[in-house]
N, C-alpha and C positions, 0 to 999 in steps of 0.2 A: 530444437528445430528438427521438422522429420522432411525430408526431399527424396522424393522415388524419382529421383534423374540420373543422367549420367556423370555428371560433377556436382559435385560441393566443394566449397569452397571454406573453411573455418577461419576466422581467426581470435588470436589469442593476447589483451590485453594486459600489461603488467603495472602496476602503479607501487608508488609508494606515500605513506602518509602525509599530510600537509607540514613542514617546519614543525613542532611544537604542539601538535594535537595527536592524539593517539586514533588511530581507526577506529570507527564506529562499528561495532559488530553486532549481528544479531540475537547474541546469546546473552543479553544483560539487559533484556528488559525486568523491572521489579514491580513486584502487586501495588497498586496505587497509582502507577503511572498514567499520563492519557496518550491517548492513540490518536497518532495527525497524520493526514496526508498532503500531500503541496499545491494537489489540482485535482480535478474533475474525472471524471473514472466510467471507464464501460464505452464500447460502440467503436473501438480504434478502426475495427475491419473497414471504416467507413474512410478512410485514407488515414489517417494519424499514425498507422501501424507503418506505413511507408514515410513519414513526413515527421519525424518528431524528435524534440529536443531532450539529450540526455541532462538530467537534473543535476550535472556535475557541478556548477557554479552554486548552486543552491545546497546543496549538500558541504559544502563549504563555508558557506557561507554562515548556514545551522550548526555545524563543529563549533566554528567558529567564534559565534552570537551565546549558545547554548553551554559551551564547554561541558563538566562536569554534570549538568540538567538533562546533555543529549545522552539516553542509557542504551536505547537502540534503533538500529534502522535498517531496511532493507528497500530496494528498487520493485515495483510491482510490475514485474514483465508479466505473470504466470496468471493473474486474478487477484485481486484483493483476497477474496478466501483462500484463498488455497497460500498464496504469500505471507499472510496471516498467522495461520498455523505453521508453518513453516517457522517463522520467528517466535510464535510463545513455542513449540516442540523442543529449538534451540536454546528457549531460555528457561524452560520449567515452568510456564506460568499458565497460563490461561487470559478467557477475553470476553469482555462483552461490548458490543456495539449496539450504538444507539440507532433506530431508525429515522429519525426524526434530522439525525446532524448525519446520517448519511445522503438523504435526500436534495440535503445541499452540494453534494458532491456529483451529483450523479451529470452526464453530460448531456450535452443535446445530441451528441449522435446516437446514445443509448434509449435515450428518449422516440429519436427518428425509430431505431432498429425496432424497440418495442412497438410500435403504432404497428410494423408492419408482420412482425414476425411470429405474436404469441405468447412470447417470453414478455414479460416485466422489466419495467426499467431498470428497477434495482438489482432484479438478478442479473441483469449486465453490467452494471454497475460491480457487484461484488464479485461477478465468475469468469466477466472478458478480459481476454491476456493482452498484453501488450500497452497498458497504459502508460509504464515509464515515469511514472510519479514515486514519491518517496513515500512508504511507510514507515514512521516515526514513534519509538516509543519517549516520554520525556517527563522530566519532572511535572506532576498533574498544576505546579504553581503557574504554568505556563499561562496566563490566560490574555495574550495578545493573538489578535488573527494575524499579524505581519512580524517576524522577526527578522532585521538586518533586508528587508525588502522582500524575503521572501511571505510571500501568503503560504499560513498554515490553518484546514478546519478541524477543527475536534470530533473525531467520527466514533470513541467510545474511550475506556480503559480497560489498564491490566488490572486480571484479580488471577486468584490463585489456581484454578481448573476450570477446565471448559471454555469453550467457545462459541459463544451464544450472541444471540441479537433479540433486541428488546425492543417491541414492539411501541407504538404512540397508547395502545390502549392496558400500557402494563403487562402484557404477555410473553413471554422469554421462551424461546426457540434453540435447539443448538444450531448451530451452522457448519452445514455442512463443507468438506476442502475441496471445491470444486476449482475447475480453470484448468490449461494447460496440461499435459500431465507429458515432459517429455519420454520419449520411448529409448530404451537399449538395447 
């Protein structure tokens, strides 16, 4: 967060793992896996960024459902892309996502935003901060949209390098780590 005022305020949460499950971290996704998110992505600035719930029950709940299948995960404050590579950089791997199964994710405020701003839905989709959804790496057997209640979409898989998105018409792009970028 950058604030040019005269207070900030921080603060600093501490947690520890559920009973019996190990912390999910982001340096253990493995080539094969697929890549889920929990909800709809892009356009927060449109109030969500003020008003939203953290996926703590639900990440829980996945630990939980998933066990040894959940290999990695991370919270998308920052952008999808740019949160993305963040997690294959931590875990060695690389990415491609599908256009087609991101599309389903994309939200109606990203949607609103695009009509009026220039930008593409889906570049809001993958580059607006503050979404607060789970990015999931997991076993690719995974093929339920709901697990233990929560809804999960399939929006691509790990492979070995790079980070690309793969077009409807066959076309493979890299993807750039855009979103967010905190200052120091």
């Amino acid at each position: 967060t950058a604030w040019n005022q005269p207070l900030a305020i921080d603060v600093c949460v501490l947690g520890t793992p559920y009973a019996g499950h190990p912390p999910v971290r982001r340096d253990r996704a493995r080539v094969g896996d697929g890549l889920f998110v929990t909800g709809p992505l892009g356009g927060s600035i449109l109030g969500e960024h003020l008003d939203f719930t953290p996926r703590v029950h639900e990440a829980r709940a996945l630990t939980k459902s998933l066990g040894h299948k959940l290999h990695a995960m991370i919270d998308i404050s920052d952008g999808l892309s740019l949160d993305l590579h963040r997690l294959c950089a931590a875990s060695g791997v690389g990415a491609r996502l599908e256009r087609d199964d991101l599309n389903r994710v994309i939200s109606r405020a990203a949607r609103e935003l695009a009509s009026g701003d220039g930008r593409g839905a889906l570049d809001h989709a993958l580059n607006d901060g503050e979404d607060f959804e789970l990015l999931l790496a997991a076993d690719a057997t995974i093929d339920r949209e709901s697990v233990d209640a929560v809804t999960l979409y399939r929006i691509g898989i790990v492979r070995e390098s790079g980070v690309e998105i793969a077009g409807d018409d066959g076309q493979v792009t890299p993807l750039q780590p855009r979103g967010f970028e905190h200052r120091t």
